[in-house]
N, C-alpha and C positions, 0 to 999 in steps of 0.2 A: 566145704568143711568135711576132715574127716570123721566116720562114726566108729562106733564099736561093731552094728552090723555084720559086719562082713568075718568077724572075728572068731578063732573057732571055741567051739563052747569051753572047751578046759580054762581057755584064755580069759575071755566074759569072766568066768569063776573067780579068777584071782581081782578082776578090776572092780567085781561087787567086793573085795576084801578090801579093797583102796577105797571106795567110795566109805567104807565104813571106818574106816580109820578117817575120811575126812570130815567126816560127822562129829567124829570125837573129837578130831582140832576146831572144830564150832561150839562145840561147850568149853573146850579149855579158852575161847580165845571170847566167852562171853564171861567166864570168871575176869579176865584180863579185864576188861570195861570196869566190870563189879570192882575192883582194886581199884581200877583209877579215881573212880569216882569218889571212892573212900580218900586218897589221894589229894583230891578237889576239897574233899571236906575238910581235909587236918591245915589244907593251907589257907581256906577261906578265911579260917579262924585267924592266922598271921597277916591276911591283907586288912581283915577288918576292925584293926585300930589305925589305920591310917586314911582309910574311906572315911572311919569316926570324925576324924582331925579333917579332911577335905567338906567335910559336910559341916560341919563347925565356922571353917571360914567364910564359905559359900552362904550361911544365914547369918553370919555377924557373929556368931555365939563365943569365935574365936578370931584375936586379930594375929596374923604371925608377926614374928621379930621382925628386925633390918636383916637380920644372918640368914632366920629362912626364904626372905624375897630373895636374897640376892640369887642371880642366876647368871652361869658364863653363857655367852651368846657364841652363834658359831662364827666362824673364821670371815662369812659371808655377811654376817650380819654384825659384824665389828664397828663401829663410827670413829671418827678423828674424835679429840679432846673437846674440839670446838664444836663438832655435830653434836656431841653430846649434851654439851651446853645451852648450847640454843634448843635443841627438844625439850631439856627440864625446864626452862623459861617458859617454852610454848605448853608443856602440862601442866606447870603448876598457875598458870592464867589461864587455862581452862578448869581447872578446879575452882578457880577463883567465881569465876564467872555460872558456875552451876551448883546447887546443895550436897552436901558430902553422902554418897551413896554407901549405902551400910552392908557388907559384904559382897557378890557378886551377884548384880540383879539380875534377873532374868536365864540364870545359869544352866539351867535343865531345858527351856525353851527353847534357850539359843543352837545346843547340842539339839535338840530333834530338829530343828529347823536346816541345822547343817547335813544329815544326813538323809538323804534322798528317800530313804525306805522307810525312814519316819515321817520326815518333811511332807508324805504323798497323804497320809493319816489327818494331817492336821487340816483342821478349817478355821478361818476367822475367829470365827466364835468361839474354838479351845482355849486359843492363846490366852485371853485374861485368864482362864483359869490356871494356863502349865507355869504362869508365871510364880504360880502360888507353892509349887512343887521344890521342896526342899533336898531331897534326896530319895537315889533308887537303887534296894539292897536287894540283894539275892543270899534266898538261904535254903541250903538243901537237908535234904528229908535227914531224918536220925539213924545212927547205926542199925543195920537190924530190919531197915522199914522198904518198902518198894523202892527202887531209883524215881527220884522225884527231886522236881527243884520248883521254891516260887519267888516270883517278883515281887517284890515289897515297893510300892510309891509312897512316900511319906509327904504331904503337904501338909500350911501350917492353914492354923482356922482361916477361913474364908467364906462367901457370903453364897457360893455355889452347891456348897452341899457339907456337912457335918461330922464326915467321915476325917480321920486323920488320915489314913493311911489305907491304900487300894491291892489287894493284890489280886495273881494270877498265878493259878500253879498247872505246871506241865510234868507229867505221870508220863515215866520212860521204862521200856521194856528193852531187856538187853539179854536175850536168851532164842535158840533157833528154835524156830517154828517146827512143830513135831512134822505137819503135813509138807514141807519145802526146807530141810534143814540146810542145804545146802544156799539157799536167798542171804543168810546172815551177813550183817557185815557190817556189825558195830549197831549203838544202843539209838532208838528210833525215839521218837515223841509219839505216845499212843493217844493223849485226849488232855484235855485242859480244860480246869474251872477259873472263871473270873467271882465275881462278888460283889453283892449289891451297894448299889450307890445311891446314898439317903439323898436324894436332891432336895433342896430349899423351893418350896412352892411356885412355881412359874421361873426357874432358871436350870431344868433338864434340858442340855441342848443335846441329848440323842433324840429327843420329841420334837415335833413341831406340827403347828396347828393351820388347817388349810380349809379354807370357806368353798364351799361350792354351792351356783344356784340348779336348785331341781324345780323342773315343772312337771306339776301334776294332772298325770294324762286325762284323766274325766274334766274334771274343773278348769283348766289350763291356766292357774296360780302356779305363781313363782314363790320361793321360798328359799333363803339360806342354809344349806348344811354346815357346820361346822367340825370336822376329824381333824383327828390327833392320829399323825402319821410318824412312821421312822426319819431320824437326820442323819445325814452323815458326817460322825463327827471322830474323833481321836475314843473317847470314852465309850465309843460301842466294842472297844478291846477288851473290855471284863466282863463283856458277855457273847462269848463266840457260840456256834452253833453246839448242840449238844450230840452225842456222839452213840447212836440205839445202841443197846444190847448186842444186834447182831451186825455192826461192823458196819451197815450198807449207809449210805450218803450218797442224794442226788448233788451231781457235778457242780452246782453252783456250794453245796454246802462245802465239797472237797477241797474246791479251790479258796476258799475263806479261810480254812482250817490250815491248806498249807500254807497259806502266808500267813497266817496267823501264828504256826511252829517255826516259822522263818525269821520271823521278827522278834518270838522271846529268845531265839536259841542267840538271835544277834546281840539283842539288850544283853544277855545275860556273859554272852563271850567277851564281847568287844564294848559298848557303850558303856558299861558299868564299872570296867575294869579301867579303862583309859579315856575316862569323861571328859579331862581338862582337852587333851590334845582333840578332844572332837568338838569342842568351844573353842577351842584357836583355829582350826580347820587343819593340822597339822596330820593329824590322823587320815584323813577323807586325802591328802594328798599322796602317804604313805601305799593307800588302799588302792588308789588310782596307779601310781606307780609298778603294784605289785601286778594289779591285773594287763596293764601296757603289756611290763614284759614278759608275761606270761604268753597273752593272747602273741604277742608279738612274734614269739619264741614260735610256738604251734602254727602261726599262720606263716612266719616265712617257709617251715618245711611243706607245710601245706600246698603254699606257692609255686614252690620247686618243684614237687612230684606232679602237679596239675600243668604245668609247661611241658614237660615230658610226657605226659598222656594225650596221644593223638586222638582219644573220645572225649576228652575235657570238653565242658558245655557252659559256659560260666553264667548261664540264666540257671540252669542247674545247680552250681552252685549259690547263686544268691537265694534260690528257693530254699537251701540247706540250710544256712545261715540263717534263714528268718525264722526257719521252723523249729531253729536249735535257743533260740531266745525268745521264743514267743510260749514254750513247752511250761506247764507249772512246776514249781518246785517241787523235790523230794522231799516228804516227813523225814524222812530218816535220817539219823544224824552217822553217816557211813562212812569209816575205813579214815574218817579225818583227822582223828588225832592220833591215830599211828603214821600219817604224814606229816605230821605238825612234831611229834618227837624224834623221826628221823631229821626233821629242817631245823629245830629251835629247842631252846632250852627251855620256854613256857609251855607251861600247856593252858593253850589258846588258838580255838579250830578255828580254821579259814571261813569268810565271812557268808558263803552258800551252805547250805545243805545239803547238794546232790554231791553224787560221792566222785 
């Protein structure tokens, strides 16, 4: 790599005058975020009567018409006059045959079950309670206020805890760092609170309770202990580690926090916005597709320049690869949605966080 080193001083002179001018396109381009995000809020406002109406049906509260079920199917999933027939035979005898279920049961379950980074979260024992989860809103901080956004879980009464509604909010910093201005690169997740959850006396399932026997070394009696230990459960998500004053975290705290900013920045991009299609599994196939040809894309060039390299070692490479998906995620949410507004007309960041 070349340096400036070798460069003679008058020269150096002018490249700290570039360095400064690049400083300055790191504040102009953290106002740019500050905008967007402004941006995110005036349209949240225009998605959020129609999330209203999705959350409506999904509890019974609202049944739609014939007009709004109706849906054209694609080309591929078209039936004869006569398929179609005999399937509304075969549905409406199984309606027949089961009680009429009252808007779409299990709705918010079924989406975290279908996606792998939620799906990994969940234990047996959540389930009865996600069943109870009515809807999950996102709402960001007010004009004026820090960049911030929180999750809202709204579930209906239930027998697990008393609380309506769970949240969790992530506190975002979008400004260069005085000591590294040149690191920026788009607005990061700096710490996040979750929020206490009233649980109904003996149904906290982040607790659980483990008997142990101790014997007592002078006497050599036995006796039962009984502790109340941590579970691992979906619901230790609204209370993630807390984050000192001075920045530092041992590496087991780091890596909970990163997937913990990995999974609200997903909730809040992609599951919230496009819930239905990740309950039909139509999204999860979209996601699969994009990363195929992505990876695809990168690894046939890859391919090609590693056949031409007469030092190519391909134990070396499979060590490369393992150490490139085994690495933790980045907090930061980087350089992504200025890739997202060159690809797409939403703004809606791709589903990683490293930049």
């Amino acid at each position: 790599m070349a340096t400036c080193s070798g460069l003679p001083k008058v020269v150096k002179r002018r490249v700290n005058a570039l360095k400064n001018l690049q400083v300055k396109c790191a504040h102009i381009e953290a106002k740019f975020y500050e905008e967007v995000h402004e941006l995110e809020r005036k349209y949240a406002a225009l998605y959020q009567p129609l999330f209203d109406k999705r959350s409506d049906i999904v509890k019974a509260a609202y049944e739609p018409t014939d007009e709004e079920c109706e849906w054209k199917a694609d080309e591929e999933e078209e039936l004869t006059e006569e398929m179609k027939e005999k399937a509304k035979l075969e549905e409406e005898k199984k309606d027949e045959e089961k009680e009429d279920p009252k808007g779409i049961p299990e709705f918010w379950l079924t989406v975290f079950k279908n996606v792998d980074l939620l799906s990994d979260m969940l234990q047996e024992h959540d389930e009865p309670i996600l069943k109870h989860l009515q809807d999950i809103k996102v709402k960001f901080s007010d004009p004026g206020q820090p960049m911030s956004f929180t999750l809202e879980f709204h579930f209906e009464p239930n027998d697990f805890f008393t609380n309506t509604v769970l949240t969790k909010t992530y506190k975002m910093r979008s400004e260069p760092d005085e000591n590294d201005p040149f690191s920026f690169d788009g607005p990061e997740i700096i710490c996040c609170t979750g929020c206490t959850i009233d649980w109904t006396k003996g149904k906290n399932v982040t607790l659980k309770t483990i008997k142990k026997k101790q014997k007592h070394k002078g006497r050599g009696t036995v006796r039962t202990v009984t502790k109340t230990v941590p579970n691992d459960s979906f619901f230790n998500f609204f209370t993630p580690p807390e984050v000192p004053e001075n920045g530092e975290l041992d590496e087991d705290s780091e890596a909970v926090l990163a997937a913990d900013f990995e999974i609200g920045h997903f909730i809040r991009e992609r599951i919230v916005p496009r819930a239905v299609l990740y309950f039909t599994g139509e999204a999860i196939e979209d996601d699969d597709d994009d990363v195929s040809n992505k990876h695809g894309h990168n690894e046939g060039e890859e391919e090609a320049d590693e056949e031409n390299d007469p030092d190519y070692d391909p134990k070396v490479r499979s060590q490369t690869h393992t150490d490139a998906h085994t690495s933790p995620p980045f907090v930061k949410i980087s350089g992504v949605l200025r890739e997202t507004l060159l690809s797409s007309s939403q703004l809606c960041w791709p589903t990683t966080l490293s930049p």
